[in-house]
GUTOR-555157 format. One record per residue: residue in three letters; x, y, z of N, C-alpha, C, O in turn. Coordinates in steps of 0.05 Angstrom, whole numbers, padded with zeros to 5 digits, always signed. Atoms other than C-alpha are relative to their C-alpha. Last residue first. Layout:
# GUTOR-555157
AlaXYZXYZXYZXYZ ...
END
This chain:
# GUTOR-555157
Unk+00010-00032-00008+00385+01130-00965+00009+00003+00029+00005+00024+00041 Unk-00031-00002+00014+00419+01051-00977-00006+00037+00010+00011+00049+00022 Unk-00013+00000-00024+00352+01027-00952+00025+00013+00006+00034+00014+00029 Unk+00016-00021-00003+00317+01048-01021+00008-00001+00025+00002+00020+00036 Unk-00019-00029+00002+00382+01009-01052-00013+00022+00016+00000+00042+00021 Unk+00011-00013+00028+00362+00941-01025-00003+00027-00001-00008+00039+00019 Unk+00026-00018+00002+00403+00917-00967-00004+00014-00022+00014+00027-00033 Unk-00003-00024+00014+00460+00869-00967-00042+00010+00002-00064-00001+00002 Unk-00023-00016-00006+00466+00821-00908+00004+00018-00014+00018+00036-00004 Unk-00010-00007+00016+00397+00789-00906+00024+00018+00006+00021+00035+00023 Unk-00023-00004-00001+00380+00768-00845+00011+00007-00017+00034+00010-00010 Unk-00008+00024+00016+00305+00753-00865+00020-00004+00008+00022-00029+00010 Unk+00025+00023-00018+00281+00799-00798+00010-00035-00022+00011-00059-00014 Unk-00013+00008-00029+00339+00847-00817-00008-00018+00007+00006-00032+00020 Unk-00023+00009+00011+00318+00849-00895+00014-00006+00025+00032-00022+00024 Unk+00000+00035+00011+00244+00848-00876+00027-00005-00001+00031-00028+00005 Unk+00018+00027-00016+00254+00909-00829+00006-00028-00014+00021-00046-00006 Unk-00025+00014-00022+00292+00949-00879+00002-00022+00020+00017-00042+00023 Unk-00019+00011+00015+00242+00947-00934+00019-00006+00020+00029-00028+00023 Unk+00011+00021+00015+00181+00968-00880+00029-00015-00018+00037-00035-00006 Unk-00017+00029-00015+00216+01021-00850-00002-00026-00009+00017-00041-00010 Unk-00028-00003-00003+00211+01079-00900+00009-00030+00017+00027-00047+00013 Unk-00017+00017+00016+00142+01044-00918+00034+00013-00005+00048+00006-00024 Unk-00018-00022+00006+00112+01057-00859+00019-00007-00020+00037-00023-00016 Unk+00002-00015+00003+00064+01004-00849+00007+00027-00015-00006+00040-00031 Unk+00021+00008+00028+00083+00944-00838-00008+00022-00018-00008+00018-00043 Unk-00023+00017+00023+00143+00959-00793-00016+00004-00022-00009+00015-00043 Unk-00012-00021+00012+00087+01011-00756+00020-00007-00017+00028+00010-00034 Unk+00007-00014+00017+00041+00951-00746+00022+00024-00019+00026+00025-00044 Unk+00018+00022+00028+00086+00893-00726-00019+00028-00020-00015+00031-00044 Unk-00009+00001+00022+00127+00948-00686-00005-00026-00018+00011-00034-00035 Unk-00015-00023+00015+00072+00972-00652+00020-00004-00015+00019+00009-00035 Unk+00010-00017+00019+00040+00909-00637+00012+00026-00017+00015+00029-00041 Unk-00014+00003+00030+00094+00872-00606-00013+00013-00018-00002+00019-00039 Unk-00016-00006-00006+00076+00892-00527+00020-00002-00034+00041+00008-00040 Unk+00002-00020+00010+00003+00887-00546+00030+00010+00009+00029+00034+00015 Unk+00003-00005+00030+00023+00812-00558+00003+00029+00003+00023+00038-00008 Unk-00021+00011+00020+00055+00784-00495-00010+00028-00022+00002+00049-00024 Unk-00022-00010-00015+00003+00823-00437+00022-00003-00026+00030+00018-00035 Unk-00007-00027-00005-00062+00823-00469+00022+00016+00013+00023+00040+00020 Unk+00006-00021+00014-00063+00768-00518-00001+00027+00023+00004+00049+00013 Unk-00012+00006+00024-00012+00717-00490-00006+00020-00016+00010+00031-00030 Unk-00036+00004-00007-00022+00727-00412+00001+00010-00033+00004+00035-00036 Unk-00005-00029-00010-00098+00716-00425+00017+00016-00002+00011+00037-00014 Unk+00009-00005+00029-00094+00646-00469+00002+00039+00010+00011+00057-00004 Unk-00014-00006+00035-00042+00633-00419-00014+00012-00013-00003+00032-00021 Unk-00014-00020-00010-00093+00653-00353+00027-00002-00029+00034+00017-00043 Unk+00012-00038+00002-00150+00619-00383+00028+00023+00008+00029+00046-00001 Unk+00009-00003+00041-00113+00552-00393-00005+00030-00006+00004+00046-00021 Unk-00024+00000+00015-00089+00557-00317-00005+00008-00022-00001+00032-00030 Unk-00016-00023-00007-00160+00578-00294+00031+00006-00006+00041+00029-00008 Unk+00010-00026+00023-00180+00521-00332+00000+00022+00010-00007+00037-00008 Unk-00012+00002+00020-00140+00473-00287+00000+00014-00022+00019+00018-00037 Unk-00026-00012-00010-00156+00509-00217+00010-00004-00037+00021+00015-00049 Unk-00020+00014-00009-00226+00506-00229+00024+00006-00006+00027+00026-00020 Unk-00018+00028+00021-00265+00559-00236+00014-00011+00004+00032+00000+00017 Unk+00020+00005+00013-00312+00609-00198+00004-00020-00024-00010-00029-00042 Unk+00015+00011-00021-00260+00639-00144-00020-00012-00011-00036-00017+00008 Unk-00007+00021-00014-00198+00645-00189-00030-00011+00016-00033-00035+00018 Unk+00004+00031+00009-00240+00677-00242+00008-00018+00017-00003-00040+00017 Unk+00032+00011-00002-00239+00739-00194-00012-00019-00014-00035-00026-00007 Unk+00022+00006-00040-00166+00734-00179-00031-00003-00001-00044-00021+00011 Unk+00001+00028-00008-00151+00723-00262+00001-00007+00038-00002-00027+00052 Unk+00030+00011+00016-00187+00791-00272+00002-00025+00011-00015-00036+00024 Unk+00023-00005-00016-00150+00825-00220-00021-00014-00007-00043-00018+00004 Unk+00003+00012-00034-00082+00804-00239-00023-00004+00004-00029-00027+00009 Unk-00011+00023+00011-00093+00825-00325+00000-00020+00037-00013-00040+00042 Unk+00027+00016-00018-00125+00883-00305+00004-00025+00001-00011-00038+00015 Unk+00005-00012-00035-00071+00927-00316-00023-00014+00009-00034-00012+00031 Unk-00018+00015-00021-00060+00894-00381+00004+00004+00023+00020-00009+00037 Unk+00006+00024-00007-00117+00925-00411+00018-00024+00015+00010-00043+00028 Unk+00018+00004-00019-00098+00989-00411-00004-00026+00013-00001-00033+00036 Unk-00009-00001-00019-00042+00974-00451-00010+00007+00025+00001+00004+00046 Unk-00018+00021-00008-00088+00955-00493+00025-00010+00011+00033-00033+00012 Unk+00015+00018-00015-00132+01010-00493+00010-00026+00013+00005-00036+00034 Unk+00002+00002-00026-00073+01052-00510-00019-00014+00019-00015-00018+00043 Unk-00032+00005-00027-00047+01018-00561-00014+00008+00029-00016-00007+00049 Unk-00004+00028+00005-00117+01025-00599+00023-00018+00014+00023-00040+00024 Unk+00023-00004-00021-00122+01105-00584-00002-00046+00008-00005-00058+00029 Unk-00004+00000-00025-00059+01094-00614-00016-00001+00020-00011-00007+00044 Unk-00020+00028-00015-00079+01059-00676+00005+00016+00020-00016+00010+00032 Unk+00016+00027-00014-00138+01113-00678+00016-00024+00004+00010-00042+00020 Unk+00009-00006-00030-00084+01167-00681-00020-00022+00013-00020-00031+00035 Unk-00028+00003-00013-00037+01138-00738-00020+00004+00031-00016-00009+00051 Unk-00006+00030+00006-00110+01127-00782+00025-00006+00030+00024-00025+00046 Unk+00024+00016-00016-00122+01199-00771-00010-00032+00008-00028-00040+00022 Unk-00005-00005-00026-00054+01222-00785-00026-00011+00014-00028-00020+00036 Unk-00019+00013-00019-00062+01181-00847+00005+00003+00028+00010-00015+00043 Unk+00020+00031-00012-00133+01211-00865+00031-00013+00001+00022-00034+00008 Unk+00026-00003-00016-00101+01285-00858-00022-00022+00009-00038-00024+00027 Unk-00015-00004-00034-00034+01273-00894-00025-00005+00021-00024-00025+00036 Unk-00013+00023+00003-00081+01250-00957+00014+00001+00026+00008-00015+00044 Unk+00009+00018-00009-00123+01313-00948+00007-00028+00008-00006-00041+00025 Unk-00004+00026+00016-00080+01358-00944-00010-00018+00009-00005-00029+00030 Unk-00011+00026-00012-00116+01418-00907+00008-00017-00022-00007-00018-00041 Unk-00025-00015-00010-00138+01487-00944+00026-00025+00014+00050-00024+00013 Unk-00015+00010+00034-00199+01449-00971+00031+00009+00011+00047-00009+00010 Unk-00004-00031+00018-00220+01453-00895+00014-00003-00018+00035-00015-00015 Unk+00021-00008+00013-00258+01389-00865+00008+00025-00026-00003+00032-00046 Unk+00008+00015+00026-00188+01356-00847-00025+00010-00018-00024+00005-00042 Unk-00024-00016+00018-00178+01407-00797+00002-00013-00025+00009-00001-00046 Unk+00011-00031+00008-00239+01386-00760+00025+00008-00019+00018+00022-00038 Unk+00026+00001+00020-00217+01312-00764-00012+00021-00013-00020+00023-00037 Unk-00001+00004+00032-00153+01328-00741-00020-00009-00011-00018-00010-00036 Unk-00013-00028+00009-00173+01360-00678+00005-00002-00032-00002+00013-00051 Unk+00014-00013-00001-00218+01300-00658+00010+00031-00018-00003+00046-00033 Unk+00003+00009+00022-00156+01256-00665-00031+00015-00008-00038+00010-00031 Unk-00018-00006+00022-00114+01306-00622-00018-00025-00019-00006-00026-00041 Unk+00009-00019+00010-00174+01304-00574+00015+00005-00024+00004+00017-00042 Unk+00023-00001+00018-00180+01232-00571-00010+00024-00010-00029+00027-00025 Unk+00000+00005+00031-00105+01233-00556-00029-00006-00015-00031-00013-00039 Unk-00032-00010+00019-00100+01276-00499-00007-00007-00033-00012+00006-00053 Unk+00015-00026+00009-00172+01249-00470+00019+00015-00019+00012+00023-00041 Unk+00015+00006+00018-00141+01174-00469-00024+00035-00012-00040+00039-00031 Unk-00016+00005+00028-00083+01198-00441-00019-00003-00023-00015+00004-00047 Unk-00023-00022+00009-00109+01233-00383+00008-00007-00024+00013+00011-00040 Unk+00025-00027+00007-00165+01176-00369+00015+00022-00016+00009+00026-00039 Unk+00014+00006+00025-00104+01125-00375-00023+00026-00002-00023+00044-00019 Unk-00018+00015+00033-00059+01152-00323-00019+00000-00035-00018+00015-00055 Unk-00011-00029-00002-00115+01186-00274+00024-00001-00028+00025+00011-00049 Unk+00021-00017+00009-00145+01121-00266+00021+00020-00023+00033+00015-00044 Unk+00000+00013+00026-00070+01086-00258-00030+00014-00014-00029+00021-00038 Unk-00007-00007+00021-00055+01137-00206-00001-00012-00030+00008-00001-00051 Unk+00000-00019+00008-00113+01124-00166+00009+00014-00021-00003+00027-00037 Unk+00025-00006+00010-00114+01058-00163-00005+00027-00019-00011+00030-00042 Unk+00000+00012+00036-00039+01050-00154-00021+00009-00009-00019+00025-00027 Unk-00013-00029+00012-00051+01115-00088+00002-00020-00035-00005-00010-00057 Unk+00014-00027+00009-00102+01066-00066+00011+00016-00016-00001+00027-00034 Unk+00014+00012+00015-00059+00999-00063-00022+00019-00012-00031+00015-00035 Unk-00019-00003+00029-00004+01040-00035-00019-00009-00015-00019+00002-00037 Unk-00002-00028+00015-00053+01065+00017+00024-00010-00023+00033+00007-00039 Unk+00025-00008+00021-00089+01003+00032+00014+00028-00005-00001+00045-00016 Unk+00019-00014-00018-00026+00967+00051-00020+00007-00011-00026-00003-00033 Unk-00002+00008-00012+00019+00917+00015-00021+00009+00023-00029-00005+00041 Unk+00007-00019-00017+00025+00935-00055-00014-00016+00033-00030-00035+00029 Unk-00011-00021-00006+00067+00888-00074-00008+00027+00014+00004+00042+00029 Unk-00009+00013-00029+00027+00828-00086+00021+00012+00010+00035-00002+00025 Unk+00022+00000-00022-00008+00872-00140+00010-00010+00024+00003+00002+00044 Unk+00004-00033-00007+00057+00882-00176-00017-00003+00018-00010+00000+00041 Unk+00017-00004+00030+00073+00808-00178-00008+00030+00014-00008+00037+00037 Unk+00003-00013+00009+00118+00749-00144-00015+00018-00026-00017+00012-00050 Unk-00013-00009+00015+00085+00697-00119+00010+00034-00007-00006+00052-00004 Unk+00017+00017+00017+00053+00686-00051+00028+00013-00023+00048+00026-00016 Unk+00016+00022+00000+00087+00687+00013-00017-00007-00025-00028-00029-00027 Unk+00022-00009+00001+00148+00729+00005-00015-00031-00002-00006-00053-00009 Unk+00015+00017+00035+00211+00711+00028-00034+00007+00011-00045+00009+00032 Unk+00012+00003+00021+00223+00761+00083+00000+00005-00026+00000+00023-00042 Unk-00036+00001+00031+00225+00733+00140-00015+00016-00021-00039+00017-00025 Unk-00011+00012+00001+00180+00740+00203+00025-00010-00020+00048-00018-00020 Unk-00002+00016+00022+00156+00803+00186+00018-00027+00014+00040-00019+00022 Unk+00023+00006-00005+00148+00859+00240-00003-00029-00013-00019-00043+00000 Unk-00007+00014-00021+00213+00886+00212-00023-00011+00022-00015-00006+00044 Unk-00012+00020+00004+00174+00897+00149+00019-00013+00017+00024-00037+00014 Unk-00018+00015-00022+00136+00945+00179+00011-00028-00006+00006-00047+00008 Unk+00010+00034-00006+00105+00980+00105+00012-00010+00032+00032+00005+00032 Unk+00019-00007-00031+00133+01055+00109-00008-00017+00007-00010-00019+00032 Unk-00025+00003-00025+00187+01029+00060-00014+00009+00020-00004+00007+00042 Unk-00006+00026-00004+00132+01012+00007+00024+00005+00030+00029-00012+00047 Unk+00015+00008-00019+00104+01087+00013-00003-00033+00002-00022-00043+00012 Unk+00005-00016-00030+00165+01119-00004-00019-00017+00000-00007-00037+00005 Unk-00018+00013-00017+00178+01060-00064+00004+00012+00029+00015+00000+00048 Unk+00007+00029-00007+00108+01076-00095+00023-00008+00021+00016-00019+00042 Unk+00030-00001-00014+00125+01154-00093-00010-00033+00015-00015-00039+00039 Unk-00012-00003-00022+00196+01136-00129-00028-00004+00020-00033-00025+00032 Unk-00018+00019-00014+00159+01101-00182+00017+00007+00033+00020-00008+00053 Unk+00017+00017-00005+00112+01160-00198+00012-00032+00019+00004-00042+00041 Unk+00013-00001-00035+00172+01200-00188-00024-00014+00007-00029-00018+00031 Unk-00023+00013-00019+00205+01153-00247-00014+00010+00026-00019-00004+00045 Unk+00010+00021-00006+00136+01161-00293+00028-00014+00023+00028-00037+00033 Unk+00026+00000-00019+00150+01236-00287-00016-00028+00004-00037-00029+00018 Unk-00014-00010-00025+00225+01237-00305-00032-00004+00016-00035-00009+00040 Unk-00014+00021-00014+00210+01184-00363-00001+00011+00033-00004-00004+00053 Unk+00018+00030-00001+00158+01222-00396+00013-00016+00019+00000-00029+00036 Unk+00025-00003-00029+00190+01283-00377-00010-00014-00002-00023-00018+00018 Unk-00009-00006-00026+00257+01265-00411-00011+00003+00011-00004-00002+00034 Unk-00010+00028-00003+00219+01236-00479+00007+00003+00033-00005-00010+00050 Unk+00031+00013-00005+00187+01312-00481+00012-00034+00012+00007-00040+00035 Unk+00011-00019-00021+00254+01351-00478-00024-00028+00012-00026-00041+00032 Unk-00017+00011-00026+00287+01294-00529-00014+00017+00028-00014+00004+00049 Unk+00013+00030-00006+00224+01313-00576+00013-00006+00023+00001-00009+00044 Unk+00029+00005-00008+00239+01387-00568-00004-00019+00008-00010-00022+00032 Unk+00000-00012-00020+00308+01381-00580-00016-00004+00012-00015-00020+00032 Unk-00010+00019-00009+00300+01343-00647+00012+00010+00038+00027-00006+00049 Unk-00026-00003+00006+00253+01397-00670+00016-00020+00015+00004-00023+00036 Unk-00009+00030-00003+00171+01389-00667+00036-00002-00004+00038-00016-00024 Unk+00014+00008-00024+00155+01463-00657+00009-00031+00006+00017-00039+00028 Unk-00011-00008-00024+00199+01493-00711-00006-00010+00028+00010-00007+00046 Unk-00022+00010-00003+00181+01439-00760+00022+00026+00019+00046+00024+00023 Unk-00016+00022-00018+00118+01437-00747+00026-00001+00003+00036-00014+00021 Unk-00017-00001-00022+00098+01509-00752+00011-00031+00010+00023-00036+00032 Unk-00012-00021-00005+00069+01509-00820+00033+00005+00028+00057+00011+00028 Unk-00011+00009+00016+00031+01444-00816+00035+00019-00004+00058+00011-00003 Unk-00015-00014+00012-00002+01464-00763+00024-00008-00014+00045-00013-00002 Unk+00021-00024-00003-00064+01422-00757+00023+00031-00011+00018+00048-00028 Unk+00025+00001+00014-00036+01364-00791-00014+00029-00006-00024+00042-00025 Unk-00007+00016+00033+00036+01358-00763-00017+00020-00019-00010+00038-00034 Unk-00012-00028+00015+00009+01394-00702+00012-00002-00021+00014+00018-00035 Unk+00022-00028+00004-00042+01339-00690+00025+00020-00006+00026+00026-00030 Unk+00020+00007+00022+00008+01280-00711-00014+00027-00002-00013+00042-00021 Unk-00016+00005+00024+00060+01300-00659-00021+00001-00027-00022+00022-00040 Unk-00002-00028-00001+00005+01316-00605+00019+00003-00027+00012+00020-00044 Unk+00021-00016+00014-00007+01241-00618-00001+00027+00002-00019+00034-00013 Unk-00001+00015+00033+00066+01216-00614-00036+00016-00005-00040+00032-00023 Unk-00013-00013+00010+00066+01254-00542-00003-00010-00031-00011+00009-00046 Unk+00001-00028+00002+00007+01217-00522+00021+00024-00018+00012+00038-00036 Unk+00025+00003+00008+00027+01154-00538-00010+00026-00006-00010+00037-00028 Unk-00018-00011+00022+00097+01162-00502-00022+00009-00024-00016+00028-00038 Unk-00012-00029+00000+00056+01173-00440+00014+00009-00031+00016+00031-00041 Unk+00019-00024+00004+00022+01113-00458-00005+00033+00002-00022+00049-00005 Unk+00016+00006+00024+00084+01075-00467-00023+00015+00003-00019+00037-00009 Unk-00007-00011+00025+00127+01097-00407-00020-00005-00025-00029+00018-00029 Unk+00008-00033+00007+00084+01081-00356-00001+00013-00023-00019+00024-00037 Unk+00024+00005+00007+00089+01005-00369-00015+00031-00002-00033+00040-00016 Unk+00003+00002+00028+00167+01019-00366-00036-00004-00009-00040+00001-00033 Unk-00008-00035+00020+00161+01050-00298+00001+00004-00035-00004+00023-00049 Unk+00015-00035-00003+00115+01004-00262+00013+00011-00020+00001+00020-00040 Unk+00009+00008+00023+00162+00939-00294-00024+00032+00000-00030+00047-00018 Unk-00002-00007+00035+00222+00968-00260-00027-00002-00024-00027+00009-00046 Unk-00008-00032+00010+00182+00982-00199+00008-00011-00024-00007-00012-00043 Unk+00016-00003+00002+00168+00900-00204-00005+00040-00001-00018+00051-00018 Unk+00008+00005+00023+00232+00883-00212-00030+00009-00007-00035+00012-00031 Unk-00010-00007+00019+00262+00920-00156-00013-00014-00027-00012+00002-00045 Unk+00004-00030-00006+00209+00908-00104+00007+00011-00024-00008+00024-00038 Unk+00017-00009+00021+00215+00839-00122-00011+00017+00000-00033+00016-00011 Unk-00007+00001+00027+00283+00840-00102-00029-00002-00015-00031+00005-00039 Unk-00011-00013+00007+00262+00871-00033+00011-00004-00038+00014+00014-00054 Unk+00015-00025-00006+00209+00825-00011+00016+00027-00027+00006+00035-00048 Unk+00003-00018-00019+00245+00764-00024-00009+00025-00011-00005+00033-00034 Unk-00024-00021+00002+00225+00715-00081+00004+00027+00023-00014+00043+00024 Unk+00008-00024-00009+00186+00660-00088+00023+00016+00006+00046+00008+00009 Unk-00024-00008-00021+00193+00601-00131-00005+00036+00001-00011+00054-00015 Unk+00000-00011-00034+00136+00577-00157+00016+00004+00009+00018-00009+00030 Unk-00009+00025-00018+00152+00544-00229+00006+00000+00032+00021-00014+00046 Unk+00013+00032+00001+00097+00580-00257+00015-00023+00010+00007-00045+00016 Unk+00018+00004-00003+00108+00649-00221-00007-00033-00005-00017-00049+00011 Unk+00000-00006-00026+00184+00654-00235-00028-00015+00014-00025-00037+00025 Unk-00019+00033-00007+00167+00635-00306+00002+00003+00027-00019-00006+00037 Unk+00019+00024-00003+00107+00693-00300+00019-00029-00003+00010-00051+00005 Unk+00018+00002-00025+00157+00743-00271-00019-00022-00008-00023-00038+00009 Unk-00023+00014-00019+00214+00736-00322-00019-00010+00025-00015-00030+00039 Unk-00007+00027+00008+00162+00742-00380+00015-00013+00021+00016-00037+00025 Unk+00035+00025-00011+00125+00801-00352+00013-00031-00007+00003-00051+00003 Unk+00005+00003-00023+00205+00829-00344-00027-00009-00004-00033-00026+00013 Unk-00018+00009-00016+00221+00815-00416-00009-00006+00030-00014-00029+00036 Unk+00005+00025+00009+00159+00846-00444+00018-00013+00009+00005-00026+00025 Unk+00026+00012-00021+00161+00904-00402-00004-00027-00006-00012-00043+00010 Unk-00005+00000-00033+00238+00921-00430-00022-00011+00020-00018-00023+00041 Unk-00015+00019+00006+00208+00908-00502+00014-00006+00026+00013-00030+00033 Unk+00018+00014+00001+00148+00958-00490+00018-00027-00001+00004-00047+00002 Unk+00008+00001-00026+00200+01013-00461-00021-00027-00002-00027-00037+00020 Unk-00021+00005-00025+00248+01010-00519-00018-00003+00027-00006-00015+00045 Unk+00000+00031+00011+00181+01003-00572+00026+00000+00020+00025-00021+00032 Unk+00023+00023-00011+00157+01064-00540+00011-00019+00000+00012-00031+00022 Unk+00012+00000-00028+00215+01106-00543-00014-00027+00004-00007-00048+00015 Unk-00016+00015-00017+00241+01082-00610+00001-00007+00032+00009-00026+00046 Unk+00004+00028+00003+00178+01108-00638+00021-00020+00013+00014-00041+00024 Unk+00028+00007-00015+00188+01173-00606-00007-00030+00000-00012-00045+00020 Unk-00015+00012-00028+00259+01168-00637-00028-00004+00011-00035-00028+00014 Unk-00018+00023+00007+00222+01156-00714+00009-00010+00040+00006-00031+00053 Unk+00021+00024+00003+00162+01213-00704+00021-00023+00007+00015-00032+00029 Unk+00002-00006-00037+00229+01265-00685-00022-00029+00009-00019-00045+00027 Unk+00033-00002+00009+00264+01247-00744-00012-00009+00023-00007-00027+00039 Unk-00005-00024+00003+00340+01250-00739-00034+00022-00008-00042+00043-00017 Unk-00013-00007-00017+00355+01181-00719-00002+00033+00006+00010+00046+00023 Unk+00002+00010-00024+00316+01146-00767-00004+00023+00024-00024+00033+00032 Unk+00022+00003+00003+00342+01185-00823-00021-00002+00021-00034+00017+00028 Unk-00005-00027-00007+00412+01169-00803-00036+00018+00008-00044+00027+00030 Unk-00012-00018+00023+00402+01099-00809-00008+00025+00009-00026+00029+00025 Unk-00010+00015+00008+00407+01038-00761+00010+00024-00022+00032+00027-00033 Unk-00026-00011-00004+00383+01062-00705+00020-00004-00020+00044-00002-00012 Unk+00000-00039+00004+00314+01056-00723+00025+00011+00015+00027+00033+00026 Unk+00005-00022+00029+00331+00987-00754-00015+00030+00003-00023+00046-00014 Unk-00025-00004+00014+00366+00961-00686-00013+00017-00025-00007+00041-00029 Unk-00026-00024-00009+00305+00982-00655+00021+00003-00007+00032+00025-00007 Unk+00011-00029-00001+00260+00938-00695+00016+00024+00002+00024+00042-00013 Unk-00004-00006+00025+00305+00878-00691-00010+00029-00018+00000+00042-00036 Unk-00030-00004+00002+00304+00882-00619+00003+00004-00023+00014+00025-00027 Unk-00005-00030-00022+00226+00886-00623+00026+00004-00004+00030+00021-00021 Unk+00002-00017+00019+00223+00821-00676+00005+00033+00015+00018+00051+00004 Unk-00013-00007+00021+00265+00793-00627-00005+00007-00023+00012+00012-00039 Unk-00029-00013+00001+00231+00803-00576+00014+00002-00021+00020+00025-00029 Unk+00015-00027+00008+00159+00781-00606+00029+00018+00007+00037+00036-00007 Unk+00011-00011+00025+00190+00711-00618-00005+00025-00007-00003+00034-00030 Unk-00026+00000+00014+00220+00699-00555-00007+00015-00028+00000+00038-00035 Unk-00022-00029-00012+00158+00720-00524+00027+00008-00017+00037+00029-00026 Unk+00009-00018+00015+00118+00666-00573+00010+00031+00009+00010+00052-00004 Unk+00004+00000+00027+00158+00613-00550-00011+00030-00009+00005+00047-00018 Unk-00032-00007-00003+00162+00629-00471+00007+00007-00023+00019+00029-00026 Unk-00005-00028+00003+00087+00632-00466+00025+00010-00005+00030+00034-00006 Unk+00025-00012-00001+00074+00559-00483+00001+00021-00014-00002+00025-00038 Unk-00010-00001+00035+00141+00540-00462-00018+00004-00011+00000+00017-00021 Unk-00021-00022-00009+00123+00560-00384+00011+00004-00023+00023+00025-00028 Unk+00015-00019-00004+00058+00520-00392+00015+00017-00005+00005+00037-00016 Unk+00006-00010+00022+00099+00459-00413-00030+00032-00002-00046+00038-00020 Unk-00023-00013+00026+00149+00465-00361-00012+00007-00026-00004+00024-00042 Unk-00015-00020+00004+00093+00469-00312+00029+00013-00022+00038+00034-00031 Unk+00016-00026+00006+00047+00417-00334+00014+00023-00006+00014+00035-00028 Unk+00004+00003+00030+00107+00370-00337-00018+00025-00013-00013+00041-00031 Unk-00033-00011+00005+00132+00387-00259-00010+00002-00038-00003+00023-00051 Unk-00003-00036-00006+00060+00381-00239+00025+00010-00021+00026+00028-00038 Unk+00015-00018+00012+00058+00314-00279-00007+00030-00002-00014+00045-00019 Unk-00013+00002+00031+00114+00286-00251-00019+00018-00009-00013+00042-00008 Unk-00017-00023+00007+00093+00311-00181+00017-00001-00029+00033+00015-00038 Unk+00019-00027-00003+00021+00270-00185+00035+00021-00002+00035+00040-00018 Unk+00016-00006+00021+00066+00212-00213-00019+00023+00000-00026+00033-00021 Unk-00014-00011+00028+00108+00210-00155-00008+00011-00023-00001+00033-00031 Unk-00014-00031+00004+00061+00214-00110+00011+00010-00025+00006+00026-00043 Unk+00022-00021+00009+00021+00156-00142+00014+00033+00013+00013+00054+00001 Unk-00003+00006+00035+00089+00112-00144-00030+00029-00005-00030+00047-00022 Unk-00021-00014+00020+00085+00132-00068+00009+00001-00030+00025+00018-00038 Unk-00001-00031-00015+00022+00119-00041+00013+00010-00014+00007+00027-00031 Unk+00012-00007+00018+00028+00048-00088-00010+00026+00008-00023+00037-00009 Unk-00009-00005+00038+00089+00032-00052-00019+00010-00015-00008+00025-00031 Unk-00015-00022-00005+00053+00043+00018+00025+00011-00026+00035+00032-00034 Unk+00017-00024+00000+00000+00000+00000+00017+00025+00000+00011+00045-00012 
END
């Protein structure tokens, strides 16, 4: 009896151990995948002068540097997560701020890229005193400097916590942003500032796509510029929902936890994981590669490996 206890352990921790590796390759596959189209991205807006000297272009390098950095760390934290190992207090302090600050970054950058478009459109005239490679770097530096005191803010009111009070501490559940905030005022002040985040952005850029509609009405406007920028603004309004949407990504699979079993709460939480955390982290440069047909030719020839590039790359 006592052999067949144990042959059946065994077999219940084979199987855990199996589940978990193949849950963990799953999501691991298609990360790898979206990185390195991202990495390959950024090398090709660094790649030519062009690029580098065009204010739309670094903006773009913004985002897609801060969406490639989040994608990494959601990836480090859900392996972590699926093969349970927990992690002290303090180091997942640090990974989890890091992932705060890069998840900031993108809809802040969002915004700026849509004020871009509207004065493009609306003042056509003054863009190219107003949009100047100064300028942009100005704007990039407050995006960052004001999603870092956001971060600092969280890390003052994590050190007020009584962690000497704590018997150890390794943490008790997985590491993860939510299992970080620890009191009801850090868990308020996230609330708060994540409202306040998205509402703000999402008014920013529905007015800059509102703005170019009206400006599009007047013969005086190019029209062709005028339904691209309007096209460029509803994909962001489109980013930004979906980086919205990964802020919910914890909360949702806590309130499925209590109304589903454990196994299809797994299932649900990949198929979850994959589209609103993995993917909208590759969208931008799947669309804007595709898209833009300065980048477009270069793209494929990095993504094929190709070693010589075709002459319209050669600019």
């Amino acid at each position: 009896m006592s052999n067949a206890n144990l042959s059946q352990t065994n077999i219940t921790v084979g199987r855990g151990l199996l589940e978990r590796v193949l849950f963990s390759t799953v999501t691991t596959v298609p990360c790898c995948v979206f990185l390195f189209i991202n990495g390959t991205m950024l090398f090709t807006l660094r790649s030519k002068t062009v690029f580098c000297e065009t204010s739309r272009y670094i903006l773009l390098f913004n985002l897609l540097f801060a969406d490639t950095v989040q994608l990494a760390l959601s990836q480090l934290l859900y392996i972590l997560a699926a093969v349970g190992l927990r992690l002290t207090y303090p180091l997942c302090g640090v990974l989890t701020m890091l992932s705060n600050l890069t998840n900031e970054i993108s809809p802040l950058t969002l915004v700026v890229m849509s004020v871009e478009r509207y004065v493009a459109v609306c003042y056509p005239l003054r863009h190219s005193t107003l949009v100047t490679i100064r300028n942009t770097e100005v704007a990039i530096v407050g995006v960052w400097v004001f999603s870092s005191l956001n971060v600092l803010t969280k890390v003052i009111l994590l050190l007020m916590f009584p962690f000497q009070n704590l018997e150890s501490l390794e943490m008790r559940d997985f590491c993860a942003r939510e299992n970080m905030l620890l009191d009801r005022i850090s868990d308020d002040y996230h609330k708060a500032f994540t409202y306040f985040l998205f509402v703000s952005a999402g008014v920013a850029v529905t007015s800059s796509y509102i703005g170019v509609m009206i400006a599009a009405r007047f013969a005086s406007t190019n029209k062709a510029s005028a339904r691209r920028a309007r096209n460029t603004l509803l994909l962001h309004l489109g980013q930004l929902g979906l980086s919205l949407s990964s802020s919910i990504y914890n909360p949702l699979l806590t309130a499925l936890s209590k109304v589903v079993q454990r196994i299809v709460l797994v299932r649900i939480q990949i198929v979850l994981y994959v589209c609103i955390v993995i993917f909208p982290r590759c969208l931008s440069a799947l669309i804007y590669g595709i898209r833009d047909q300065t980048i477009r030719p270069i793209l494929i020839c990095y993504l094929c490996c190709r070693l010589k590039l075709n002459p319209l790359s050669q600019r």
